[in-house]
N, CA and C atoms as a LAMMPS dump frame, in Angstrom:
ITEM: TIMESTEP
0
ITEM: NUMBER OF ATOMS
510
ITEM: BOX BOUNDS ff ff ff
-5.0000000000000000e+02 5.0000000000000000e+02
-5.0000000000000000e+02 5.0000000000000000e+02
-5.0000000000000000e+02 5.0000000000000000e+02
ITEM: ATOMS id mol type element x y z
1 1 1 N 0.84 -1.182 0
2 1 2 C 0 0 0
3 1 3 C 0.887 1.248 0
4 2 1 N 0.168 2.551 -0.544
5 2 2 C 1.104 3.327 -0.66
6 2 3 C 0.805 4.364 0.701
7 3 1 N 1.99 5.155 1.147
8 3 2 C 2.085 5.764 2.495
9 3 3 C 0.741 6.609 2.896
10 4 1 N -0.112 6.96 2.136
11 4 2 C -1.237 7.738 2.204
12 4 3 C -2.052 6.999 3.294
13 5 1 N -2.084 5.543 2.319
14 5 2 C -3.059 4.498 2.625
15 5 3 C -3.135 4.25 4.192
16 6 1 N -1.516 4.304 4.557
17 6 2 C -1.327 3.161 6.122
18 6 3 C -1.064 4.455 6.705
19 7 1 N -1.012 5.673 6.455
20 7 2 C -0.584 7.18 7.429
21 7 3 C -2.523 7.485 7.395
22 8 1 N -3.547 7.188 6.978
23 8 2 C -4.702 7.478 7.049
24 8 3 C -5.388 6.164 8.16
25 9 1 N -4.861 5.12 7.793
26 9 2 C -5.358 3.832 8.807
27 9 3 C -4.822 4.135 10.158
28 10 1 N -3.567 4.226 10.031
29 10 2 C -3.207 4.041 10.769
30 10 3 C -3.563 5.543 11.636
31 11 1 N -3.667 6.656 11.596
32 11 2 C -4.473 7.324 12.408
33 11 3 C -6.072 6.917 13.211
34 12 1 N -6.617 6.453 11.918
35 12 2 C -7.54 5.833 12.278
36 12 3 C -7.557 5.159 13.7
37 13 1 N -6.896 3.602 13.537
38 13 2 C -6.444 2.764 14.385
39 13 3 C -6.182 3.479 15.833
40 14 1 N -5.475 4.892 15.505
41 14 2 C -4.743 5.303 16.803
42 14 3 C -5.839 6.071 17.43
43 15 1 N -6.667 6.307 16.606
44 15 2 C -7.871 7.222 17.648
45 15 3 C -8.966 6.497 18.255
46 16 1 N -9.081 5.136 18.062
47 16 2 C -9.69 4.607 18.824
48 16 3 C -9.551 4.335 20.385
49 17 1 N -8.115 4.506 20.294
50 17 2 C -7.484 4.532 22.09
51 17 3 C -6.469 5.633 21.952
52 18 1 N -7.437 7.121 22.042
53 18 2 C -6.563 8.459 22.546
54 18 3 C -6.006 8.488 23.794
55 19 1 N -6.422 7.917 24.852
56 19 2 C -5.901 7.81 26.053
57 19 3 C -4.449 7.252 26.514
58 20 1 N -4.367 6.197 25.658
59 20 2 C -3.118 5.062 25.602
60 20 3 C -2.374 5.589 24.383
61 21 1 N -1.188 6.293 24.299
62 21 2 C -0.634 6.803 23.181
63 21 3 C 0.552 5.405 22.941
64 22 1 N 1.245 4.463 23.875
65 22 2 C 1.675 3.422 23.36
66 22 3 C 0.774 2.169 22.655
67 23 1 N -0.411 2.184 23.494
68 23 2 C -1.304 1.009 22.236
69 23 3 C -1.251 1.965 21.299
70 24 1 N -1.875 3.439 21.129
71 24 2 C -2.165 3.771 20.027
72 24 3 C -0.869 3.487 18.993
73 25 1 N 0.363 3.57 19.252
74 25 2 C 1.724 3.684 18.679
75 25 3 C 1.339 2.264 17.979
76 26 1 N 1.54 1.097 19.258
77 26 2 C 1.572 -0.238 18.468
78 26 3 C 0.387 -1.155 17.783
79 27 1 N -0.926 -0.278 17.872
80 27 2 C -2.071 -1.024 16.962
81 27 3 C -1.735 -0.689 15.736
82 28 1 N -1.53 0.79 15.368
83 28 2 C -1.156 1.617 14.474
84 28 3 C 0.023 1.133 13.85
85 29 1 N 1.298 0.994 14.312
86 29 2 C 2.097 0.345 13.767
87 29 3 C 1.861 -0.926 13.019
88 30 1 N 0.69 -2.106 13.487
89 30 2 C 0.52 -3.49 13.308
90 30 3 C -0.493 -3.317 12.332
91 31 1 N -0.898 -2.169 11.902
92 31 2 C -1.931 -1.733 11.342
93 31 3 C -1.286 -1.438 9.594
94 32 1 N -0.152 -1.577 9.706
95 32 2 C 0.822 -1.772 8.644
96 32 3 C 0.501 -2.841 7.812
97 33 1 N 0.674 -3.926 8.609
98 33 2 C 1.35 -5.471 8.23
99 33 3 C -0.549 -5.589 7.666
100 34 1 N -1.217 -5.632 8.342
101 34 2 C -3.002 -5.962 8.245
102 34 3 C -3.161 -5.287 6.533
103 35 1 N -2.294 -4.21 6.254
104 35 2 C -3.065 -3.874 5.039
105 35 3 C -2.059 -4.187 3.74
106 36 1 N -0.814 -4.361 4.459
107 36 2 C -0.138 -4.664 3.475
108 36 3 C -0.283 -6.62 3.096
109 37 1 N -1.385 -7.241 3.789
110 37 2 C -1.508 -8.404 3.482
111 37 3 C -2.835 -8.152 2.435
112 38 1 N -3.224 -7.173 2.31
113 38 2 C -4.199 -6.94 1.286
114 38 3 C -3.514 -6.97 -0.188
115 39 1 N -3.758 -7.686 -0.987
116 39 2 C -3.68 -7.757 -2.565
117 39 3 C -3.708 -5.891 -3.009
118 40 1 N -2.574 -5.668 -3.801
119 40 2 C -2.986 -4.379 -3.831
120 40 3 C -1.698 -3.859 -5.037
121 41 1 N -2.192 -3.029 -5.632
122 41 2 C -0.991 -1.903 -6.535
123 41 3 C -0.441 -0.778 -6.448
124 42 1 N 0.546 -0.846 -6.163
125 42 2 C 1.764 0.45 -5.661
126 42 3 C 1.814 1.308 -7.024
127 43 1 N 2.544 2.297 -6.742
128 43 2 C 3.237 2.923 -8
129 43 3 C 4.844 3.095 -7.812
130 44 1 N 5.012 2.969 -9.071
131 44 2 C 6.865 2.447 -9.173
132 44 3 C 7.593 3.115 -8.926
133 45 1 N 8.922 3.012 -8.048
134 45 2 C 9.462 3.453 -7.553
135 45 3 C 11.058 3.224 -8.914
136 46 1 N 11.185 4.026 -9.961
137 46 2 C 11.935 3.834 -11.249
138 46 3 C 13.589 3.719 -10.811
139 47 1 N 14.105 4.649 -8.949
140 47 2 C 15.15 4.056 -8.54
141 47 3 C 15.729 2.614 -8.398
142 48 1 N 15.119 1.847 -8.039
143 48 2 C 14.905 0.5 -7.695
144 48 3 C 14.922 -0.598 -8.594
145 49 1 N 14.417 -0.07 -9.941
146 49 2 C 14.183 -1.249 -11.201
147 49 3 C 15.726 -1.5 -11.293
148 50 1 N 16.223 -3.026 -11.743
149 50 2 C 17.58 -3.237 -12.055
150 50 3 C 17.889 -2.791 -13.17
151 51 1 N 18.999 -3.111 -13.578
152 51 2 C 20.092 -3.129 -15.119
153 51 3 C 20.666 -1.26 -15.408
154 52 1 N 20.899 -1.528 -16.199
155 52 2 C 21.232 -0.331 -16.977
156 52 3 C 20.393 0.222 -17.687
157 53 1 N 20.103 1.671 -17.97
158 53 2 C 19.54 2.349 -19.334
159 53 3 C 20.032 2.172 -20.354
160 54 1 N 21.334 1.352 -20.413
161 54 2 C 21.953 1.153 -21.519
162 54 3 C 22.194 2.31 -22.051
163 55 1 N 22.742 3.571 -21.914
164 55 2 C 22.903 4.925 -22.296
165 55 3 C 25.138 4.555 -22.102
166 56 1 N 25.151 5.247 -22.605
167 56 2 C 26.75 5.974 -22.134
168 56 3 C 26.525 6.323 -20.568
169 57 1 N 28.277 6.198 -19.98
170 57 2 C 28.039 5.819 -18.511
171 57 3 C 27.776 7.697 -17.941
172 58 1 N 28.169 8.625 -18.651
173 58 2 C 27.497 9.242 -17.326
174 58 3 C 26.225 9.767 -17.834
175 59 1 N 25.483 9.745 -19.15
176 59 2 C 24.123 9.119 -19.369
177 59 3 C 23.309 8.663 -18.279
178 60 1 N 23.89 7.506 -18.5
179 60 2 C 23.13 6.186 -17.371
180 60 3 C 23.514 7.036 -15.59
181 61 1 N 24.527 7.731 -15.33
182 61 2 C 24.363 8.602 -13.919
183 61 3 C 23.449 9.412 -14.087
184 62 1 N 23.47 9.754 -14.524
185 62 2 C 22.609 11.045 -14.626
186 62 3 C 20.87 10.379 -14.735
187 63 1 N 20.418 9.654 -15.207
188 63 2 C 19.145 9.024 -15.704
189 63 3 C 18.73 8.452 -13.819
190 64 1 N 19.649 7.564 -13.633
191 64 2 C 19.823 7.247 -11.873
192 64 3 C 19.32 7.877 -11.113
193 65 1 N 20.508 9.278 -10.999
194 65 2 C 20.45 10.115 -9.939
195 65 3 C 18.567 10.629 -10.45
196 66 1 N 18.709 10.911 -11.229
197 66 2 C 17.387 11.644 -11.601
198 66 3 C 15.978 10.989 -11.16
199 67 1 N 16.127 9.51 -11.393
200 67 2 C 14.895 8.594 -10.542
201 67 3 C 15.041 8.667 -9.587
202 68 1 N 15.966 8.767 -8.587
203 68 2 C 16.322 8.376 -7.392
204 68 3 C 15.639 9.778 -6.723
205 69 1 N 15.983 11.073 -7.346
206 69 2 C 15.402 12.304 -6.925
207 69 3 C 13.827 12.214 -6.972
208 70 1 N 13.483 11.875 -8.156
209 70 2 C 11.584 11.595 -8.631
210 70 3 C 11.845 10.538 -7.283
211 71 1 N 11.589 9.468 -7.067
212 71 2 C 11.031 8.582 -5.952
213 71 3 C 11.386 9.082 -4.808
214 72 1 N 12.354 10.541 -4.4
215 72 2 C 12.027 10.539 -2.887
216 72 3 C 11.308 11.784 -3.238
217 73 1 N 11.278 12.663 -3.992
218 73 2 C 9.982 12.942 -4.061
219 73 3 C 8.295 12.603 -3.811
220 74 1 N 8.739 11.587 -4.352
221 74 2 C 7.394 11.217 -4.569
222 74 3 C 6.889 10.637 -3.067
223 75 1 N 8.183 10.076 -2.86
224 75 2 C 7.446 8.711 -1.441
225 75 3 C 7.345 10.354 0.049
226 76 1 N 7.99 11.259 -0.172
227 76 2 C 7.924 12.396 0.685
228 76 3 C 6.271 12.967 0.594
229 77 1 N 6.362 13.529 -0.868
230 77 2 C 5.176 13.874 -0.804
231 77 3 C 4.076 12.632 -0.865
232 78 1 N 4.01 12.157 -0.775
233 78 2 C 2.823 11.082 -0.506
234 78 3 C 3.113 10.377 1.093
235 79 1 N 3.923 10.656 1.792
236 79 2 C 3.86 10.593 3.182
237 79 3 C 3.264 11.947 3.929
238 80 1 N 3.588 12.998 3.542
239 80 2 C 2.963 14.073 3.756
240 80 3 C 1.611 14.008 3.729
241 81 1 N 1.296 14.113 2.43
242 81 2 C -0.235 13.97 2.002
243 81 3 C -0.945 12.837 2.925
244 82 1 N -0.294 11.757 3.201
245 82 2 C -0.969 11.363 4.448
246 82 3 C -1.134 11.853 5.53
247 83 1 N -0.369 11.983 6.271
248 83 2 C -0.002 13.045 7.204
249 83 3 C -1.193 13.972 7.453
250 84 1 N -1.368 14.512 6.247
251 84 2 C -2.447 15.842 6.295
252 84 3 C -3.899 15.391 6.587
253 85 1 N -3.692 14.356 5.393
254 85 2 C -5.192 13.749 5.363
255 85 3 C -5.165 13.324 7.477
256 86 1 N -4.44 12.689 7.804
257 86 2 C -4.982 11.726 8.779
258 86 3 C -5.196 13.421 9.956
259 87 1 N -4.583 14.219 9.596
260 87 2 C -4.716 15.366 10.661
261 87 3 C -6.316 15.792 10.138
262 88 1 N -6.793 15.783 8.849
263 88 2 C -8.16 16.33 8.434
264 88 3 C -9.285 15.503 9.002
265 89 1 N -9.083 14.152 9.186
266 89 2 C -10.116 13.48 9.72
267 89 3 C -10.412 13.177 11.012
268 90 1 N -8.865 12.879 11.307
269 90 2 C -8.712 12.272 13.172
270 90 3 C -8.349 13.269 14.186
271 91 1 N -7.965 14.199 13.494
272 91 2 C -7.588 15.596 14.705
273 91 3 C -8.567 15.498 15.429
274 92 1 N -8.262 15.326 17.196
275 92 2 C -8.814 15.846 18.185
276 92 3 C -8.023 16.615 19.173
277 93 1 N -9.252 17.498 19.299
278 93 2 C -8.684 18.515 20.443
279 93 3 C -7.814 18.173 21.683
280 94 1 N -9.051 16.976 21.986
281 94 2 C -8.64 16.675 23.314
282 94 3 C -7.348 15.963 23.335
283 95 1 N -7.006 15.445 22.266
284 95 2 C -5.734 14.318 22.507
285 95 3 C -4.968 15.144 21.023
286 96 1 N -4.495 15.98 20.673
287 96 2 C -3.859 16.357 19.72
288 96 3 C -3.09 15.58 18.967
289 97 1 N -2.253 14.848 19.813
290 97 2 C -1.133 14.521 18.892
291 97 3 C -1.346 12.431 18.342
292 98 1 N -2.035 11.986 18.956
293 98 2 C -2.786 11.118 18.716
294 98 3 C -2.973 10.621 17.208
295 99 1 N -3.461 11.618 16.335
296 99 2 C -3.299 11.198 14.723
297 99 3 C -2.488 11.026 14.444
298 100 1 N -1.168 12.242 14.757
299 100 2 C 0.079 11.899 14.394
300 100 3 C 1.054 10.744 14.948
301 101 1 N 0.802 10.358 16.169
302 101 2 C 1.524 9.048 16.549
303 101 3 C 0.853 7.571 15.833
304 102 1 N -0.653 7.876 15.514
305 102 2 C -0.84 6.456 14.195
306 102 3 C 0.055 6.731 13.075
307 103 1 N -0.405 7.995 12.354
308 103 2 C 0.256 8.065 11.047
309 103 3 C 1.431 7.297 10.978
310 104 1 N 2.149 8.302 11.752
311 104 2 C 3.857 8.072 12.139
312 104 3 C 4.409 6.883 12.145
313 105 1 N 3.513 6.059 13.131
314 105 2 C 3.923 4.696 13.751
315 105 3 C 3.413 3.557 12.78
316 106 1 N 2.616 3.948 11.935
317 106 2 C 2.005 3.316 10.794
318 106 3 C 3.428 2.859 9.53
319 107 1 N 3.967 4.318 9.696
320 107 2 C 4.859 4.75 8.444
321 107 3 C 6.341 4.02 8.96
322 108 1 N 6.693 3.391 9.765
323 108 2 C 8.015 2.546 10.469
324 108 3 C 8.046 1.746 9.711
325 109 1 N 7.432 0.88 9.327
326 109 2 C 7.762 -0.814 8.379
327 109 3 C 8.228 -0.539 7.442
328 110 1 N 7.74 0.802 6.358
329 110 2 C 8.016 0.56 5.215
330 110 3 C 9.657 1.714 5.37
331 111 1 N 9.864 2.342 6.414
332 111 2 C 10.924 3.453 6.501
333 111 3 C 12.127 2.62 7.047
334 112 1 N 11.723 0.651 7.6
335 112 2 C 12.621 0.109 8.31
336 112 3 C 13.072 -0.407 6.898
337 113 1 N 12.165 -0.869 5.994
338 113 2 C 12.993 -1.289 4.504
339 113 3 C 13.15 -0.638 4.164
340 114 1 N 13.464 0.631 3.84
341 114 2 C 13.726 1.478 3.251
342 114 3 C 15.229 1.312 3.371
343 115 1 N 15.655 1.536 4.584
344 115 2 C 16.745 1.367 5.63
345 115 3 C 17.425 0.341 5.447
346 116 1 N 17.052 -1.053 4.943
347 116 2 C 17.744 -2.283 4.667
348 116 3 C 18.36 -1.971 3.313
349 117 1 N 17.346 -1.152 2.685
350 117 2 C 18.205 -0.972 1.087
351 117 3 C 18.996 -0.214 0.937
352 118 1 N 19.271 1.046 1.943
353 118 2 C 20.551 1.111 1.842
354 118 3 C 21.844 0.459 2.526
355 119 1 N 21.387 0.17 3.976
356 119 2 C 22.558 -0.753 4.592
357 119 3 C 22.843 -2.133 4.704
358 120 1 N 21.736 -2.648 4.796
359 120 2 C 21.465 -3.915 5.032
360 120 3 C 22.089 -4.426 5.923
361 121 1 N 22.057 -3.984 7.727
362 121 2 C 21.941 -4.373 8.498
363 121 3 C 21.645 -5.647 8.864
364 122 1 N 21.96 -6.356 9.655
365 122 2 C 21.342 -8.091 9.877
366 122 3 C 20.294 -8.254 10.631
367 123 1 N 19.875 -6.738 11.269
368 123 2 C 18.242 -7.093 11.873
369 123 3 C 17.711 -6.647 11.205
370 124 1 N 18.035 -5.321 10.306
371 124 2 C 17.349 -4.67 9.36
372 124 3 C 16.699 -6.043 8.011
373 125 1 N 17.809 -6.837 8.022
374 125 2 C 17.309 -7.783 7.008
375 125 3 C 16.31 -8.741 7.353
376 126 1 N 16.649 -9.321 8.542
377 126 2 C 15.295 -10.183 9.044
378 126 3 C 14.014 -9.2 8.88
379 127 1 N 14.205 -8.383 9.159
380 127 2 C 12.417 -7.427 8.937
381 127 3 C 12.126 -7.278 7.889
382 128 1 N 12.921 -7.21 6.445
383 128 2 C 12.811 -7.008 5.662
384 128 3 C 12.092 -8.332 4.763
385 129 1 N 12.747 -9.253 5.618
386 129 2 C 12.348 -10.395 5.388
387 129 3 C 10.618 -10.482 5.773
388 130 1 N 10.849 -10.775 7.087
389 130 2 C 9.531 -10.763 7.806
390 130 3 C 8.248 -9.549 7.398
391 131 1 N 8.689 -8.66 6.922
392 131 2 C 7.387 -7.832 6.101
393 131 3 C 7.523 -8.048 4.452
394 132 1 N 8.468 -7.732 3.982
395 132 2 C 8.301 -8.15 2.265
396 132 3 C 8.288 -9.851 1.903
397 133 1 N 8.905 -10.736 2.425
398 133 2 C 8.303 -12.38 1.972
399 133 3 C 7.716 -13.121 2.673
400 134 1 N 7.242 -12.328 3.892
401 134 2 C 6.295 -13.378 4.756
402 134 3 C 4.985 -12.871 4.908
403 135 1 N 4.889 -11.414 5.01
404 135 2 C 3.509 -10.978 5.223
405 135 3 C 3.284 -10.009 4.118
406 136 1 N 3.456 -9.354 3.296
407 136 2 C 3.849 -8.427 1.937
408 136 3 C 2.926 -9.621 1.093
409 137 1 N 1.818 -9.147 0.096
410 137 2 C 1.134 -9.832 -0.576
411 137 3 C 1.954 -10.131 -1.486
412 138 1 N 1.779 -11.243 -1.952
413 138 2 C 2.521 -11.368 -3.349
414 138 3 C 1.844 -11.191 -4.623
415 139 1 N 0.387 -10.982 -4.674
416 139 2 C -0.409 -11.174 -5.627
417 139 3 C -0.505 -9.48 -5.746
418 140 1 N 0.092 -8.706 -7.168
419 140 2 C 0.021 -7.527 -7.456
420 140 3 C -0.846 -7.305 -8.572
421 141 1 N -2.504 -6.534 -8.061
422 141 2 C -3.028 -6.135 -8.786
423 141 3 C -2.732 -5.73 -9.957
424 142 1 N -3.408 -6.141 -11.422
425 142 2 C -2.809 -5.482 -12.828
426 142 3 C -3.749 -4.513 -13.499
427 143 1 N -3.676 -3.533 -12.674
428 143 2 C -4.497 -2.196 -12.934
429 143 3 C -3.379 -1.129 -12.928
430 144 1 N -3.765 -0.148 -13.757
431 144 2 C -2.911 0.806 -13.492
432 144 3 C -2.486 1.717 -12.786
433 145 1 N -1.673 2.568 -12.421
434 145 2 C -1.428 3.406 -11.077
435 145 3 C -2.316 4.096 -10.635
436 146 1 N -3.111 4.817 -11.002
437 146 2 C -4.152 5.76 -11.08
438 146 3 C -5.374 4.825 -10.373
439 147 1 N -5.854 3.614 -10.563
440 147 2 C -6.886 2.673 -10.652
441 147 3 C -6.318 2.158 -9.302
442 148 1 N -5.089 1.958 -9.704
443 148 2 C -4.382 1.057 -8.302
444 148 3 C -4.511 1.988 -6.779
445 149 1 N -4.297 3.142 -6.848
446 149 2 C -4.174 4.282 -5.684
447 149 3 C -5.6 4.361 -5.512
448 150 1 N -6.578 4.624 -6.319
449 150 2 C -8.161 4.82 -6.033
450 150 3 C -8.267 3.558 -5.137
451 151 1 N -8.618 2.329 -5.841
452 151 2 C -8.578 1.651 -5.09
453 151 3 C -8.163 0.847 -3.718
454 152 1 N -7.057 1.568 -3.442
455 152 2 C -6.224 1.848 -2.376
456 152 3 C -7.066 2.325 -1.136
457 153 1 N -7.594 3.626 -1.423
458 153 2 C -8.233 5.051 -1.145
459 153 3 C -9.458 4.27 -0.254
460 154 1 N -9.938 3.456 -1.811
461 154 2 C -11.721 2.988 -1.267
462 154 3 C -11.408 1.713 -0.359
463 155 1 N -10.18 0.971 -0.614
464 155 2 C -10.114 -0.467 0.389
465 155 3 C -10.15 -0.147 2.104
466 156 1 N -9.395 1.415 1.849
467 156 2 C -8.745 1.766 3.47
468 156 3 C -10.093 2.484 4.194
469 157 1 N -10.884 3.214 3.017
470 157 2 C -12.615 3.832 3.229
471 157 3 C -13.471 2.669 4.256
472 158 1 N -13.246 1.867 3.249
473 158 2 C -14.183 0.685 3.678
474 158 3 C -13.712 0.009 5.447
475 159 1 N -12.952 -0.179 5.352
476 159 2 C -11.75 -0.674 6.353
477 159 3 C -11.983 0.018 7.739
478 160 1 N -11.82 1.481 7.31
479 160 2 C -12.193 2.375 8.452
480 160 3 C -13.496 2.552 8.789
481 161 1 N -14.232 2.24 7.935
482 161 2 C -16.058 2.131 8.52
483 161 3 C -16.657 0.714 9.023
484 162 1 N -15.918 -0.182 8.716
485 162 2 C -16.228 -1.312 9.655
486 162 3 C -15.546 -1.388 10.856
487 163 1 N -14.342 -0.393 10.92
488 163 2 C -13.503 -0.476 12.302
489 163 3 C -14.191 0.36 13.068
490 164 1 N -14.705 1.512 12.832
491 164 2 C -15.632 2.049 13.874
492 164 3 C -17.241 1.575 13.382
493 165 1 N -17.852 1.064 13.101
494 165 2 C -18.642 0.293 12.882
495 165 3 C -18.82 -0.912 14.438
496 166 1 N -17.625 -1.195 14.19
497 166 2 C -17.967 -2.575 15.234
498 166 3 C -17.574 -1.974 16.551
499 167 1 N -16.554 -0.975 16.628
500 167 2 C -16.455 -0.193 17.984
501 167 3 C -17.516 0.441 18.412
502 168 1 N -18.574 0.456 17.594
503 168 2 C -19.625 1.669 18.07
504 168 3 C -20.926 0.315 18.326
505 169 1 N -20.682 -0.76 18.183
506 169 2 C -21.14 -1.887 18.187
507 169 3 C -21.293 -2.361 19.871
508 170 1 N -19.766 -2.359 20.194
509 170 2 C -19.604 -2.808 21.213
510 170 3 C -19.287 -1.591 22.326
């Protein structure tokens, strides 16, 4: 899922227990793994694809550096944009900072791989392990980016109205 998705849940998640800002931290955090076991389509991150452009070599630097700039762009502003969103819906007075410790704590799994790809640490790798080949869907929707993010949008919609749905239940 892309950072919007799990920085909007995962606020979610965290405002159900404003009182407890460590459950809120670790539902929110676990609130990661729950959606990233959902079947689902990212948008590409063009740093990351292997091989060469096959260009002349400082061509091919330059083409690099240049994706590498577009994808932290991109993964910035679309952590943000979560961010905002989860402050537009879950902001409360009474517990302020509450949205932002889901968002936040939501946004760790994918910032701990992030972290393996550049160092690759030996605990960093077991997690990497343990969220991308053990719990990380393997089945990638074949819709396009645009289709893939909507749908994203409406899975996490839905998600959040049965989660307070059944809290307002019980």
């Amino acid at each position: 899922m892309i950072l919007t998705s799990h920085a909007v849940f995962g606020a979610a998640v965290a405002s159900l227990v404003p009182d407890h800002p460590v459950e809120a931290f670790s539902l929110a955090f676990l609130s990661h793994f729950i959606l990233d076991v959902i079947p689902h389509r990212d948008y590409d991150l063009l740093s990351i694809e292997p091989g060469s452009c096959g260009k002349i070599q400082i061509i091919d630097t330059l083409i690099k550096k240049f994706r590498l700039i577009r994808d932290v762009l991109l993964v910035l502003f679309d952590g943000l944009f979560g961010v905002c969103l989860s402050f537009m819906f879950f902001f409360d007075p009474v517990h302020p900072w509450i949205f932002f410790i889901g968002a936040v704590s939501s946004l760790i799994p994918d910032f701990l791989t992030f972290l393996y790809l550049i160092i690759k640490h030996k605990p960093l790798v077991l997690f990497k392990k343990f969220h991308l080949d053990y719990i990380h869907s393997k089945s990638i929707l074949k819709l396009s980016q645009p289709v893939g993010v909507v749908l994203q949008f409406c899975t996490v919609a839905v998600l959040i109205v049965l989660l307070f749905g059944i809290r307002n239940f019980f």
